[in-house]
C-alpha positions as CSV (number, residue, x, y, z in Angstrom):
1,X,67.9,-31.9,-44.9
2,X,68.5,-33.2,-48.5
3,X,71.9,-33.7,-49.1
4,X,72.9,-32.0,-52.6
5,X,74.1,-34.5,-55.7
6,X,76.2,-32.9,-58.7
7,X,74.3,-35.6,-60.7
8,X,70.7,-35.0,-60.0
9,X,68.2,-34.4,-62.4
10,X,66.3,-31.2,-61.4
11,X,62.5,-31.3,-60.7
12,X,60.3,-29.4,-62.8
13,X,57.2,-28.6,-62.0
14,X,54.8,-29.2,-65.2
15,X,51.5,-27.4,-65.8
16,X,48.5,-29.5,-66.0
17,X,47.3,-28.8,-69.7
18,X,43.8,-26.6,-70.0
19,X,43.0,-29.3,-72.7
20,X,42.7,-32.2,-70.2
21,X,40.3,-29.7,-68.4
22,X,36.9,-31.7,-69.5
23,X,35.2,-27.9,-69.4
24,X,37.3,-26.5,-71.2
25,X,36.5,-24.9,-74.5
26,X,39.4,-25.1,-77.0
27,X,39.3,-23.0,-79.8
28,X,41.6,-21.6,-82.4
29,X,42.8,-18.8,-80.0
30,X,42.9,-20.8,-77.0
31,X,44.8,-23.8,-78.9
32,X,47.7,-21.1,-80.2
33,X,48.4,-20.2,-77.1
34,X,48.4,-23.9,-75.6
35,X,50.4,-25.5,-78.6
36,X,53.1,-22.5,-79.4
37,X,55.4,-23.9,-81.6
38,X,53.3,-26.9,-82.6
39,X,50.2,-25.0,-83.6
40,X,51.5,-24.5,-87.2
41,X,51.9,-28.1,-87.8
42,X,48.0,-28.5,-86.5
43,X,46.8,-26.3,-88.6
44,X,49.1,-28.0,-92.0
45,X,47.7,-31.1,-91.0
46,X,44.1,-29.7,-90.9
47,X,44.5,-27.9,-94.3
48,X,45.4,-31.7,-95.3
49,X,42.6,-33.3,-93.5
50,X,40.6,-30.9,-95.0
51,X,41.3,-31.2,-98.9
52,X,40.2,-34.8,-98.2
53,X,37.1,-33.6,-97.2
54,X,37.6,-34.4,-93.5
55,X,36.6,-31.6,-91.1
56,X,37.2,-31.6,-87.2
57,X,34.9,-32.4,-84.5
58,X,36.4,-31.5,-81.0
59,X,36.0,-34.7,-78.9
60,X,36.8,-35.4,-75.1
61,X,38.8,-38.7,-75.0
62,X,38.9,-38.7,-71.0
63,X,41.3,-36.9,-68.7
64,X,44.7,-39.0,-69.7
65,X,44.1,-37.9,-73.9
66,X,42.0,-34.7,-73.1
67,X,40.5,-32.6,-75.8
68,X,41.4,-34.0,-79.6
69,X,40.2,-33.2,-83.0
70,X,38.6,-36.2,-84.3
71,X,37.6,-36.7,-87.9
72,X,34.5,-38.7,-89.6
73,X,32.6,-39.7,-92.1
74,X,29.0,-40.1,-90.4
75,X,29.5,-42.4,-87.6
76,X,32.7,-43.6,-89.2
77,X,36.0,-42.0,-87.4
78,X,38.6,-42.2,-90.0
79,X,41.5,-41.0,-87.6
80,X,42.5,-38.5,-84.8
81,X,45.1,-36.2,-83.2
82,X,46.2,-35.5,-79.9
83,X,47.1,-32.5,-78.9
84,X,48.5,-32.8,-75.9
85,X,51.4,-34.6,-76.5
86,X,54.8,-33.3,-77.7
87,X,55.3,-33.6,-80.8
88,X,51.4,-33.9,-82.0
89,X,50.3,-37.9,-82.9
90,X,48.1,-38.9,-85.3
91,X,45.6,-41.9,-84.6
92,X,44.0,-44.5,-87.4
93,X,42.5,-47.3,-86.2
94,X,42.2,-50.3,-88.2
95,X,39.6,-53.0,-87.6
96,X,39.2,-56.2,-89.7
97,X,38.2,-54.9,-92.8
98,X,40.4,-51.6,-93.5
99,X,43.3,-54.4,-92.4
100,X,42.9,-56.9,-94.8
101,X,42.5,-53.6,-98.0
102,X,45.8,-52.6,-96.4
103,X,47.3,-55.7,-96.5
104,X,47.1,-56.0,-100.5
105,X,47.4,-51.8,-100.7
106,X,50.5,-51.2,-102.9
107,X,50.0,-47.2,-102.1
108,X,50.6,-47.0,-98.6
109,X,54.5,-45.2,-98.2
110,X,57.2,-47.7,-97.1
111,X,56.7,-45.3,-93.4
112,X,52.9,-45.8,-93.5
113,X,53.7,-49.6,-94.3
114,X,56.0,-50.1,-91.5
115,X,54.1,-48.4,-89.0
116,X,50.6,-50.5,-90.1
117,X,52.9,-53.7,-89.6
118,X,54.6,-52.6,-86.1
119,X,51.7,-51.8,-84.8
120,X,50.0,-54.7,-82.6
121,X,45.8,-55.6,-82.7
122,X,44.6,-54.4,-79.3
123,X,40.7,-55.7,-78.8
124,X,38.8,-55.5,-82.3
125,X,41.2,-52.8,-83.7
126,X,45.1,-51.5,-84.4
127,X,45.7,-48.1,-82.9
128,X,48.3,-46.5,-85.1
129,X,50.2,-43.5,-83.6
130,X,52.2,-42.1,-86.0
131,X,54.4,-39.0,-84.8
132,X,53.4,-35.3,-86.1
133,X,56.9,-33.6,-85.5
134,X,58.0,-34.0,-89.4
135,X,57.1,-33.0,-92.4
136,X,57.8,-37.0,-93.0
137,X,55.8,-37.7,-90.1
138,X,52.8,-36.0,-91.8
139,X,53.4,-37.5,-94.5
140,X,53.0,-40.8,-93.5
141,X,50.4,-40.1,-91.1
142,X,48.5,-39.1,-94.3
143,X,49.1,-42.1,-96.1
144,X,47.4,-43.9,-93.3
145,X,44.4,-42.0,-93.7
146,X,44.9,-41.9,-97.7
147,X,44.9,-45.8,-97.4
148,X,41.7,-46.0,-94.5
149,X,39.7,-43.4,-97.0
150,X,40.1,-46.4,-100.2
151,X,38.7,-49.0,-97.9
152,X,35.9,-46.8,-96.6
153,X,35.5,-46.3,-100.1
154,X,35.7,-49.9,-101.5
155,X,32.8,-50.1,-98.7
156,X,30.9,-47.4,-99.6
157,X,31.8,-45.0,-97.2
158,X,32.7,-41.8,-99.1
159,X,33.2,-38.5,-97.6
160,X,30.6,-36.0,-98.2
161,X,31.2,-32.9,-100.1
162,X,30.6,-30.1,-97.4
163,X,31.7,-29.8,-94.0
164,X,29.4,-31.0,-91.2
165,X,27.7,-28.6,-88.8
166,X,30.3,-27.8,-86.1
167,X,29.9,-30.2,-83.2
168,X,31.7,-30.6,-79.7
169,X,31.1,-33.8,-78.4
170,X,30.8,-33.2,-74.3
171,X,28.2,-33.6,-71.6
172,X,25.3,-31.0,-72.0
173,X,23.4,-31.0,-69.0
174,X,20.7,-29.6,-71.4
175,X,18.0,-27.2,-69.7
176,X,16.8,-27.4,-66.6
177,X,13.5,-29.5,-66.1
178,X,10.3,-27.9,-64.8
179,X,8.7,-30.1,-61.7
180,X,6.6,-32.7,-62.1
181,X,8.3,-33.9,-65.8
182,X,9.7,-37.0,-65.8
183,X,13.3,-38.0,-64.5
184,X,12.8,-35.3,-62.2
185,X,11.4,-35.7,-58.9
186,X,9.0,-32.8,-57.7
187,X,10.4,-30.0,-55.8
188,X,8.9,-29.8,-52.3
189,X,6.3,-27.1,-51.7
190,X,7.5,-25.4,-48.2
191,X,4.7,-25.6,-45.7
192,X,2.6,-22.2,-45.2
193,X,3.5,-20.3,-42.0
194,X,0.3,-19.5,-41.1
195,X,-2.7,-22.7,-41.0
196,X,-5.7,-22.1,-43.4
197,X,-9.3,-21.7,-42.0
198,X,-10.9,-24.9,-42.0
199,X,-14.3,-24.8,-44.1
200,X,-16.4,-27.8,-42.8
201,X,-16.3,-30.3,-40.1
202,X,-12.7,-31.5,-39.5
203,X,-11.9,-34.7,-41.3
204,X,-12.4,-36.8,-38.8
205,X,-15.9,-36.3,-38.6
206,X,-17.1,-38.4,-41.5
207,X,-20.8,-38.5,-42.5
208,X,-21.5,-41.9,-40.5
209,X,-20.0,-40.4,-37.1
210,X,-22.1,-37.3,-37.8
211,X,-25.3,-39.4,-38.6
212,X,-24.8,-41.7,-35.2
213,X,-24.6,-38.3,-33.1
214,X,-27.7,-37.5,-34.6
215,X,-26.7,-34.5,-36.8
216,X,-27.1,-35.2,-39.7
């Protein structure tokens, strides 16, 4: 038996999050319910996202991240947010290029500034989480982006006046595959229970065995 400590933490049993479900569906419903208190600083930073004519496209990052609203330009992701942390985080990454606009970028806030220089180069980019809890926070967060959006832009990469089509970015298994196509082997044909009348000489009669026995 566990003896009792006056100093112990208590264990609390945390639900896993629907959003790190990979078939899960989230929606604006089903994320209310999930973020409670944080759902009104998803949607501000949405409405934000959004006048800068970057719309959402629900992405599954993998079961550690889960579901996240990521946000592009074509191919180009200008930045994230998870969802399943407390408070919210924004993501920018940074590769090469956007870096060395930001470097010489006299716009970034002194909070977007100091998160871009904290931040250390992990492979080809600079993953910058920048808290969502604020109304600072967000307001950094969105100089990031502000700053990302006038390299893109210096690039060529401009964001296009209406929103994309909705997409959700998971595994379709797409429909089901009639036999015979290919990269689908054919289903097996069960055998017939009862034998089929043989029309002919068996098989093993060929024409030169008939001929020799004189039958032919």
């Amino acid at each position: 038996m566990r003896k009792y400590s006056p100093n112990a933490v208590p264990e609390i049993a945390l639900a896993k999050s629907p959003l790190k479900e990979k078939d899960f569906v989230p929606d604006d419903e089903s994320l209310k319910k999930i973020l409670g208190n944080r759902f009104a600083r998803y949607k501000q930073t949405l409405e934000q996202l959004q006048e800068r004519k970057l719309y959402p496209e629900m992405y599954w990052y993998g079961p550690s991240s889960g579901w996240a609203p990521r946000f592009c330009i074509g191919e180009v992701t200008v930045c994230g947010m998870y969802l399943a942390q407390k408070p919210l985080m924004g993501l920018v990454g940074v590769g090469d290029k956007v870096g060395a606009y930001l470097d010489k970028d006299d716009l970034l806030s002194q909070r977007a500034r100091a998160l871009y220089e904290m931040t250390p180069k992990k492979g080809p980019l600079r993953w910058i989480e920048a808290q969502l809890g604020t109304r600072g926070d967000l307001q950094a967060f969105l100089s990031l982006v502000d700053g990302k959006l006038r390299a893109l832009a210096s690039e060529g990469v401009k964001p296009s006046d209406g929103p994309p089509p909705p997409r959700m970015r998971r595994k379709d298994p797409g429909p089901k595959k009639t036999p015979g196509k290919p990269g689908r082997k054919p289903s097996k044909q069960p055998k017939p229970k009862e034998k089929p009348p043989q029309i002919g000489p068996p098989k093993k009669f060929n024409p030169t065995v008939l001929t020799a026995a004189g039958r032919g």
